[in-house]
N, C-alpha and C positions, 0 to 999 in steps of 0.2 A: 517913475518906473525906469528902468535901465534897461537900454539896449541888446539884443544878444551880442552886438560886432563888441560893445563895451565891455560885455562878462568875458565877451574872449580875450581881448585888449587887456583886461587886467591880471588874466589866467596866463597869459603869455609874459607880461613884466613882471610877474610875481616867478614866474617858470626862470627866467633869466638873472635874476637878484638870487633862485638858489642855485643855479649853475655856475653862478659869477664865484658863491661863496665854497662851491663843490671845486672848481678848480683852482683855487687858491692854493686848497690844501696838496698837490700836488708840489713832489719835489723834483725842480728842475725843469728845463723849457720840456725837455720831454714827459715829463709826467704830467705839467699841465695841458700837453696837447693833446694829449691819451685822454684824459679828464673831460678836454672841454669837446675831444670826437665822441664820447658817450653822452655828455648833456646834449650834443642835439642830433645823435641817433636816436635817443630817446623822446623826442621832440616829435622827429620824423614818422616814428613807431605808430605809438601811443598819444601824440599830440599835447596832452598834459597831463596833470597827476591824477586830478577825477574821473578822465577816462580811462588809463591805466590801470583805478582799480576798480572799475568794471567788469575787466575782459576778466573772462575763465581763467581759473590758477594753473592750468597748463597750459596757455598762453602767456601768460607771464614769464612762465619756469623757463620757456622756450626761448625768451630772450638772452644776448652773451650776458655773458658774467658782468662787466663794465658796465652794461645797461643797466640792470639789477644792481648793481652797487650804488649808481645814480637812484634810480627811484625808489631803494633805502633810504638815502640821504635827504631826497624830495621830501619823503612820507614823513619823517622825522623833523623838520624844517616846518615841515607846512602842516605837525599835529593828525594827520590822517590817520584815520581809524583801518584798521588794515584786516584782512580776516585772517584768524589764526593757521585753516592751512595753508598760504603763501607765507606767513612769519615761520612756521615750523620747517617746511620744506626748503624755502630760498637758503636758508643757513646765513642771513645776510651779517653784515657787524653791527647789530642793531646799537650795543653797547658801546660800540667806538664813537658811533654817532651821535649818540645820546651823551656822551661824555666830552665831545666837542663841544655839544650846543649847550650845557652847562655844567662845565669844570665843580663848581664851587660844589654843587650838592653832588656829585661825584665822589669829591673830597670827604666829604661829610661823612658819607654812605662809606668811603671804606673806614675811617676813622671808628664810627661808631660797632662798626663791624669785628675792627683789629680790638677792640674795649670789650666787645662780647666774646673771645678767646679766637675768632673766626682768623685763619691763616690769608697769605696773600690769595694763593691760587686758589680757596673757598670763596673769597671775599672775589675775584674776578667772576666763577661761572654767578655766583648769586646776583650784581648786579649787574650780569648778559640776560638771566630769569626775569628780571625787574625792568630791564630796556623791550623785552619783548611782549612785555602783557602791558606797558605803556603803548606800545605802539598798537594793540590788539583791542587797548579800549580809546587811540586815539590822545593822549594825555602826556604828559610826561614824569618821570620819576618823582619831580622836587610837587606836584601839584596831584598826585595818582593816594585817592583816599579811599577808607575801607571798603567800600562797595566798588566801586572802580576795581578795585585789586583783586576783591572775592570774586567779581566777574571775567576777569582778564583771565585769573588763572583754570579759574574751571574749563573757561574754552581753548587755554591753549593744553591744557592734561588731557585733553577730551581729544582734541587735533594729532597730540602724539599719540594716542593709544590706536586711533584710528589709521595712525602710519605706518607705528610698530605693533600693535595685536596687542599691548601691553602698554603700561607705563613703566620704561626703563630706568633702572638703578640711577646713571648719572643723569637722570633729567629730575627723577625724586631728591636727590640730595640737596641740591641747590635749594629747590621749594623750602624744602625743610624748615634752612637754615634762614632762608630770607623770611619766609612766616614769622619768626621770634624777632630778627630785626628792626622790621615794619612796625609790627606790633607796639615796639618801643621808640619809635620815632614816632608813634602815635599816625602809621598811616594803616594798618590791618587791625584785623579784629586777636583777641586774644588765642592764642596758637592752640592744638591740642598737645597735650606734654608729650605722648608718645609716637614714633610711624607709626598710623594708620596700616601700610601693611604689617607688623608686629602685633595688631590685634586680635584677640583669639577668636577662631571660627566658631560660628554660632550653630545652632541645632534648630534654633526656634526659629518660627513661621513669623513673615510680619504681618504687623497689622493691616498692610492693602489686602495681601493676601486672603485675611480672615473676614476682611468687608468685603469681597467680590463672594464669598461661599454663603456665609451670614453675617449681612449687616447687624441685626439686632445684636447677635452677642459681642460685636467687637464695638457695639456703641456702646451696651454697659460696661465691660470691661474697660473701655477710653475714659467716660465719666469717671468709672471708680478711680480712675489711675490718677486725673484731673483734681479730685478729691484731696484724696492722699500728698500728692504733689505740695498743698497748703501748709502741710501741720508734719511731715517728715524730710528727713534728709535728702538729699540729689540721689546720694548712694544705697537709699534705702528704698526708695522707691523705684532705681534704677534693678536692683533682686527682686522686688514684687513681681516688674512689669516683663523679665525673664518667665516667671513661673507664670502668668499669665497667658504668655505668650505660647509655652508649652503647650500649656493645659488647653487653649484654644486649638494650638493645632493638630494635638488628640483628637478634640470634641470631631474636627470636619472632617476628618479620615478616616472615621470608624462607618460602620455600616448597625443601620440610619446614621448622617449625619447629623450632629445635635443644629440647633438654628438658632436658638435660643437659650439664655441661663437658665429662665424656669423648667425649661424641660430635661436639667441635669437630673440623675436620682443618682442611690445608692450604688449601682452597679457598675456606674462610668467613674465613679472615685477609685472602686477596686481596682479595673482595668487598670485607669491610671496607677497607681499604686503599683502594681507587678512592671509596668512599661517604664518607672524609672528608678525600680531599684536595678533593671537589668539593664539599664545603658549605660554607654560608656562617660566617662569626665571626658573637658574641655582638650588637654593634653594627651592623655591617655586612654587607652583600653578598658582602664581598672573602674570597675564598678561604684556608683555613687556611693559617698558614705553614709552611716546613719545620720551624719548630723545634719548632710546636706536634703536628704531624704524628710529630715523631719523638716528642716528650713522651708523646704518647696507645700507639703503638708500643712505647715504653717500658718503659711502665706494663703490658702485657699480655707481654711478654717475660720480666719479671720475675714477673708473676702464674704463668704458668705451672709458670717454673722452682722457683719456690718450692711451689706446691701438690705438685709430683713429690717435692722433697726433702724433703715433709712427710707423703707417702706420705698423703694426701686418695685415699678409694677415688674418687671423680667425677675424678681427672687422668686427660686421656688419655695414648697411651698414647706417644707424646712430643711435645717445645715443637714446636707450628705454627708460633711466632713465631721467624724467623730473626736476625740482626744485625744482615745485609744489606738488612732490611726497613726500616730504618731510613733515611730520605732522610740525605745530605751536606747537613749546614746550611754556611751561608756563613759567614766569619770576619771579616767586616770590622772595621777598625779602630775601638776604640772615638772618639767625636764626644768632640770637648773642643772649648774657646772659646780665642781665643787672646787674649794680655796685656787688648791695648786692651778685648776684647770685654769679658772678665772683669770689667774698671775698667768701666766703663762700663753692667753688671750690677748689682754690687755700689753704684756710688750710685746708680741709682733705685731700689732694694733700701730706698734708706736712706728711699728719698721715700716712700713707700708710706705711705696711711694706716693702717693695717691694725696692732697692733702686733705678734700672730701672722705677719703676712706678713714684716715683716723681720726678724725674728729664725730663721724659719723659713731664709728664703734665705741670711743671714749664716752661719747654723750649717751649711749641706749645704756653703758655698762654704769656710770656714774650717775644717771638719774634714773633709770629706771621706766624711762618715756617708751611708749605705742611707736609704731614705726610712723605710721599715718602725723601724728603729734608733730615729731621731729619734722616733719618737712614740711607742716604747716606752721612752722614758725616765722616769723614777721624778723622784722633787722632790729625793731625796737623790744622786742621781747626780753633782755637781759634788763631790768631794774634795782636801782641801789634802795636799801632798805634797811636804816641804820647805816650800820660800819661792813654789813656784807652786802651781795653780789645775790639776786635771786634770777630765775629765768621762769618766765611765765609763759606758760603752754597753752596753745592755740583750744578754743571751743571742739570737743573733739568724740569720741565713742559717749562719753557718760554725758553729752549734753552739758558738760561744766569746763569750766576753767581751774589752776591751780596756780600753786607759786611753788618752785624748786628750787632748795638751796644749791648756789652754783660753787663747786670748785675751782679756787683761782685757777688752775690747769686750765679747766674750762672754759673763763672767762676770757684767758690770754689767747687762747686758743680762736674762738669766738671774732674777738677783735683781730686777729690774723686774718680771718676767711671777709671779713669785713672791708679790710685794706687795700682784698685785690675784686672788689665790686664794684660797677663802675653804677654810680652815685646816680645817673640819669634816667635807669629804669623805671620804667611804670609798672613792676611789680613791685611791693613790698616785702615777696617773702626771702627769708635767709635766705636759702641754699635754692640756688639757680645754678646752668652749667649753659653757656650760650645762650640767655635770654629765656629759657623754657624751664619749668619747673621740674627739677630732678627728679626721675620717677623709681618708685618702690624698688622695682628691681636692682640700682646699684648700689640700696642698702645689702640688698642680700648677697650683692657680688662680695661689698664689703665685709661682711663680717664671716662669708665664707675664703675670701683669700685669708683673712687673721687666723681662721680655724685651721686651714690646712699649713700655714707657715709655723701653728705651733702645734701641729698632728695634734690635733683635737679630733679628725673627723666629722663629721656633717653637724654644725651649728648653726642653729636658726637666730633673728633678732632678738625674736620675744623669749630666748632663753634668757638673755640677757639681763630681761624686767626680774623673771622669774629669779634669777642666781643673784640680783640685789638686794630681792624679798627676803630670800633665804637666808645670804648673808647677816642683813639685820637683825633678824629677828634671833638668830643666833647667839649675836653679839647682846641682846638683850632690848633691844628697841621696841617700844610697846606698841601693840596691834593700830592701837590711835592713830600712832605717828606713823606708820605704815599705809596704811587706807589713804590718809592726807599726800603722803607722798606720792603713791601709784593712782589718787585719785577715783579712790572707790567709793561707789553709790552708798556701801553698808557693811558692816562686818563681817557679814557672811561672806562676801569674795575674799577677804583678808584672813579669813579662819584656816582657810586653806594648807597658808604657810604655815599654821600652828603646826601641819600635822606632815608635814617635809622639815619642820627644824631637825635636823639630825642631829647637829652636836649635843643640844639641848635634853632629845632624847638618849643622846646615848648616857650621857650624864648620867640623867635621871635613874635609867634603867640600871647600871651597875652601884649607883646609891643604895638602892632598893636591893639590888641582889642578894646584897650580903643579910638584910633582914627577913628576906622573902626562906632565906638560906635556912636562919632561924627555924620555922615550922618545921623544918625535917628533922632539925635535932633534938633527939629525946630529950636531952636537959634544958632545955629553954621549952617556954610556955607555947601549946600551938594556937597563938590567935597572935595578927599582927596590927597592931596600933593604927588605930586614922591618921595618928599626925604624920607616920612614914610616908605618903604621899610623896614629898621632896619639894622643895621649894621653887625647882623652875617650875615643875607641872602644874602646881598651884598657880603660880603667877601666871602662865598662860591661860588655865581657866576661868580666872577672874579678873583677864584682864580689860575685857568688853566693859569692865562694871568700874571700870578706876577713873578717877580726874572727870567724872560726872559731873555737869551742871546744872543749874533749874529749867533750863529751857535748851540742853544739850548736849553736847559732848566738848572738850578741849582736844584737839588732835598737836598739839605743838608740840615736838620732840623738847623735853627738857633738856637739852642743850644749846638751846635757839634761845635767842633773847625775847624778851616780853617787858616791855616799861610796865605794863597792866600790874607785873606783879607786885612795884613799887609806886604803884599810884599814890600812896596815899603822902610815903615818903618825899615826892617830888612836889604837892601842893605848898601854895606859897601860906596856908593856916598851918601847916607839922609842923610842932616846938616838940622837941626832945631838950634832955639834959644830960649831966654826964654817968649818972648810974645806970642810962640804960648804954653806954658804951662799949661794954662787952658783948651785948644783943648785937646791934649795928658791927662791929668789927667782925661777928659772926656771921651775918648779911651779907659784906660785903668780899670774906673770904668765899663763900659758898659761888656769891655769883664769878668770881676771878676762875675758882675751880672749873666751873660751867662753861665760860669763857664766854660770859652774856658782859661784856663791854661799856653798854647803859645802863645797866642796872648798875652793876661795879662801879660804873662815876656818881651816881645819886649818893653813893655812901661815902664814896671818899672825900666829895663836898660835904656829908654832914660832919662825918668825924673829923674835917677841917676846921669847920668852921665850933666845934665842940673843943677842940682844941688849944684853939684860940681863943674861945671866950673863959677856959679854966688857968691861960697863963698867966 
C-alpha cells in the first residue's frame, strides 16, 4: 500500500514534467518565465490538478488567465476528466492543446475533413468541438469512441444551453459537421441526415405522457407498435406511431378520460374524426387532406382489426372504425410536362451549377425513379449487362427491386460524381454531401431552380416519373415495359397512363372524326363499323393481354436484348443449312434494327460459318 507523502510525491513530479513541458512551449526567455510564473502560481493555488478540479467552477473561473491556461494544459497532459461547465465557460485552447500532444491524428482529422468538402476554418471550430468533449469525457481525440463521444457531447450541448438559454447557431454547426466525421473514422455512431432543429414541430403527445394519465392504453398501443415494428418498414411504422400517438392524446383530454382501448366505442372515433379534419398541417394553417385524413383513419382501422385477431385482452369489444369512415379521396390525373416543357427542363437542368443538381434531375427525368429510390442508391448500383450499362435501384416503396436501362449521359455522368468521393467512407450510398446522406429536400431545390431557370413554374420530382410515363407510352412503348420500368406491383397503376396519353388520343380521336362525321351525312349509311376503333386504341386495350406467358408476363421493352430469344440458335446441337439462309439473314437484320447486339452476333457467326462451308 502506498503512502499519502508518496501519492503527493508523485502528484508533485508528475505536476513538474507538465510545467517543464508547458514552459517549453514558450517563445523567448520572456515567455518562458511568464510560463513557468503560472505553473507554480498554480501549484501555489490549487496544489495540483486533482484538487483543482474539485474546487467550485467559480473558483476556478476566478483564477488569472495564465493559471487557467496552465491547468488546460495540466488536464489535457494528464487525461483528466473535466466538467463540461468549466470546459464551456473557461473558453480555454482546448484544441491547441490537444494538437500539441498529438500532431499526427490532428493531421488526420483535418485531412479527412478537407476529403468530406469541410473548409479550413469548418475543419478548425470542429476539431476545438472534438478537443472539448475529449477532455469532458477525460480521453483524447485519436482514442474517444462512440459512447465516449455520444456522452461528451450531450453534456457539453446540455452545459451551453444552460449558459446561453439555448443551444447557439455557432456551437450547432460544428457538432454537425464533426457528427458525419467521426462517424466515418469509425469513432461516432451514424449521424442523423438532417439539423434536428429543421425538424418539423409535432402535435402529438408522447408516449411518457400517455403512461403517467393511462398506463393501460399506452401499453397496448407500445405492444402493437412492437409488433408492427417486425414485418413493416422504419417509415411505415414511424406514420402508424404519429396517428397513434394522436389518437391517445384525444383519448386523455376528453371528459371522461378514456384509460383503456377496450373502453373506446363509437362516439370517440366520430369526435376524433371532426378533431382532425379541422386541424391544421405540419407547415401550415391549411386543413388536413382527404388523403391524409383517410391515412390516419387507416391506421386505426387496422389497429383495431388486428388487436381482435390477436385476441389483446384491452380490444373492445368490436372495430369502432368503419370503412365508410374513410373520406373519397380525389383521383386526379397524374401532372406530367409536356415535350417542349420537358426540353426545355432538362437543358437548364444542364446549366445548373450545382453538380448534384444536374445529375439529380437528369436521373428522375431519364429513368423515371421515386425520389426516395434515387438517394438510396449504393456506389455499386451501375451494372454491365451484355454490351449495355444498367442501374439497379435500391429495395424501395413496392418492396422490390429493378434494373434501368442507363443512358451513356448518365453513366459518364455517374462516374463523374464517383471521382470526387472520397473512397474511405463508411457509407456505401451514392450521393453523400459531407459525410451525411443528402436529404429529400435538395432534390426539390433542384428540380425547382431547373423549373424556374426555364419559367416552367412550380415543378415537383415526381413530375418527372409521371412526364417519362407519358412520354413513352406516347412513343408507343408497351404498358409491360412500362410497369418493369417504374416498377409497378400490377397494371392497374400503369393503366393510368393509358388514359393521359395525349398524342395517342388525339390521333385516335381525329381518325375517327372524320367517320363519326359519317352518321350525320345523309348519303352515307348511319351505323359506324366496329373495326373504326383505330389502331392505337385498340393496342392500348389489349395491351395487358400481349407477350403472355404460361406462368406470366414478359415486361422486356423489345428493343433491349434477350439471348432467350436465340436460345436455341446458340446451342452447340443447332445444324442449319443453307436453304434456311434467307430466314437467318432475316434474323439477324431484325435484331441489328433492334439494336439487340447478342442476338445480332449468334447470326452473323451462323451465316459465317454457312458461308463457308457453301464455298
Amino acid at each position: 500500500m502506498i503512502a499519502p507523502d508518496e501519492h503527493r510525491l508523485a502528484d508533485a513530479a508528475r505536476l513538474e514534467r507538465i510545467a517543464s513541458d508547458f514552459v517549453a512551449l514558450g517563445i523567448g526567455a520572456a515567455g518562458q518565465n511568464n510560463r513557468r510564473q503560472a505553473a507554480d502560481r498554480f501549484a501555489r493555488i490549487f496544489g495540483g490538478t486533482g484538487e483543482w478540479n474539485t474546487r467550485p467552477v467559480p473558483v476556478r473561473m476566478a483564477a488569472p488567465v495564465w493559471v487557467r491556461s496552465f491547468a488546460a494544459f495540466a488536464a489535457v497532459a494528464a487525461r483528466i476528466a473535466v466538467d463540461a461547465e468549466y470546459v464551456v465557460g473557461a473558453s480555454s485552447k482546448w484544441g491547441a492543446h490537444h494538437a500539441h500532444r498529438d500532431p499526427v491524428t490532428a493531421a488526420s482529422f483535418r485531412q479527412d475533413a478537407a476529403d468530406l468538402g469541410f473548409n479550413q476554418r469548418e475543419t478548425a471550430k470542429m476539431w476545438s468541438k472534438l478537443a472539448q468533449i475529449a477532455v469532458i469525457t477525460g480521453t483524447t481525440p485519436a482514442m474517444i469512441g462512440p459512447a465516449a463521444y455520444r456522452r461528451g457531447r450531450q453534456e457539453l450541448t446540455a452545459a451551453q444551453r444552460r449558459r446561453w438559454g439555448h443551444l447557439p447557431k455557432s456551437a450547432a454547426t460544428p457538432l454537425f459537421g464533426l457528427d458525419a466525421v467521426l462517424f466515418h473514422r469509425g469513432q461516432a455512431d451514424q449521424p442523423h441526415p438532417r439539423r434536428q432543429s429543421l425538424a418539423r414541430r409535432r402535435h402529438e403527445t408522447d408516449w411518457e405522457h400517455v403512461a403517467e394519465h393511462a398506463p393501460v392504453l399506452e401499453a397496448t398501443f407500445r405492444r402493437y407498435l412492437e409488433q408492427l415494428a417486425v414485418s413493416l418498414r422504419p417509415s411505415s411504422v414511424d406514420a402508424i406511431d404519429i396517428t397513434l400517438r394522436q389518437f391517445a392524446g384525444f383519448l386523455i383530454t376528453i371528459d371522461p378520460p378514456i384509460k383503456r382501448v377496450a373502453d373506446i366505442d363509437r362516439s370517440h372515433i366520430e369526435a376524433f374524426k371532426t378533431l382532425i379534419s379541422h386541424r391544421g398541417g405540419y407547415k401550415t394553417n391549411k386543413t388536413l387532406s382527404k388523403t391524409t385524413i383517410g391515412m390516419r383513419l387507416g391506421h386505426l382501422h387496422a389497429f383495431f382489426q388486428r388487436i381482435t385477431a390477436w385476441d389483446y385482452h384491452d380490444a373492445p369489444p368490436r372495430v369502432p372504425v368503419l370503412t365508410g369512415d374513410k373520406p373519397i379521396p380525389d383521383k386526379p390525373l397524374p401532372r406530367f410536362l409536356d415535350d417542349p416543357s420537358a426540353a426545355k427542363l432538362l437543358q437548364a437542368a444542364r446549366a445548373l451549377p450545382g453538380e448534384f443538381d444536374r445529375l439529380a434531375v437528369e436521373l428522375l427525368a431519364r429513368t423515371g425513379m421515386r425520389k426516395g429510390e434515387l438517394l438510396g442508391l449504393t456506389i455499386d448500383a451501375v451494372v454491365q449487362i451484355g454490351s449495355a450499362f444498367w442501374l439497379r435501384t435500391p429495395v424501395g416503396k413496392m418492396h422490390n427491386d429493378r434494373y434501368i436501362p442507363l443512358h451513356p449521359s448518365l453513366k459518364a455522368m455517374i462516374d463523374g460524381w464517383l471521382g470526387h468521393r472520397p473512397t474511405w467512407q463508411s457509407s456505401d450510398l451514392l450521393f453523400t454531401d459531407r459525410g451525411r446522406p443528402i436529404p429529400p429536400s435538395r432534390i426539390d431545390k433542384a428540380v425547382r431552380k431547373a423549373a424556374d431557370a426555364a419559367g416552367l413554374g412550380h415543378v415537383h420530382p415526381h413530375q418527372l416519373r409521371h412526364t417519362l410515363a407519358t412520354q413513352a407510352i406516347n412513343r408507343g412503348m408497351s404498358l409491360e415495359a412500362i410497369a418493369a420500368l417504374l416498377g409497378h406491383k400490377s397494371l392497374s397503376m400503369t393503366l393510368v397512363y393509358a388514359r393521359i396519353a395525349n398524342r395517342t388520343v388525339a390521333e385516335e380521336y381525329f381518325n375517327v372524326t372524320e367517320k363519326v362525321e359519317a352518321l350525320y351525312d345523309a348519303r352515307q349509311p348511319a351505323q359506324l363499323p366496329a373495326d373504326d376503333e383505330g389502331t392505337q386504341m385498340r393496342k392500348l386495350r389489349s395491351e395487358m393481354h400481349r407477350r403472355m406467358l404460361g406462368n406470366g408476363y414478359c415486361a422486356r421493352p423489345v428493343e433491349l436484348d434477350c439471348h432467350f430469344e436465340s436460345i436455341c440458335e446458340s446451342c452447340t446441337f443447332f445444324v442449319t443449312t443453307i436453304e434456311f439462309r434467307p430466314t437467318l439473314q432475316a434474323q439477324r437484320d431484325d435484331a441489328e434494327k433492334k439494336g439487340q447486339l447478342g442476338r445480332k452476333k449468334i447470326f452473323d457467326g451462323l451465316l459465317d460459318r454457312l458461308d463457308q462451308a457453301s464455298a
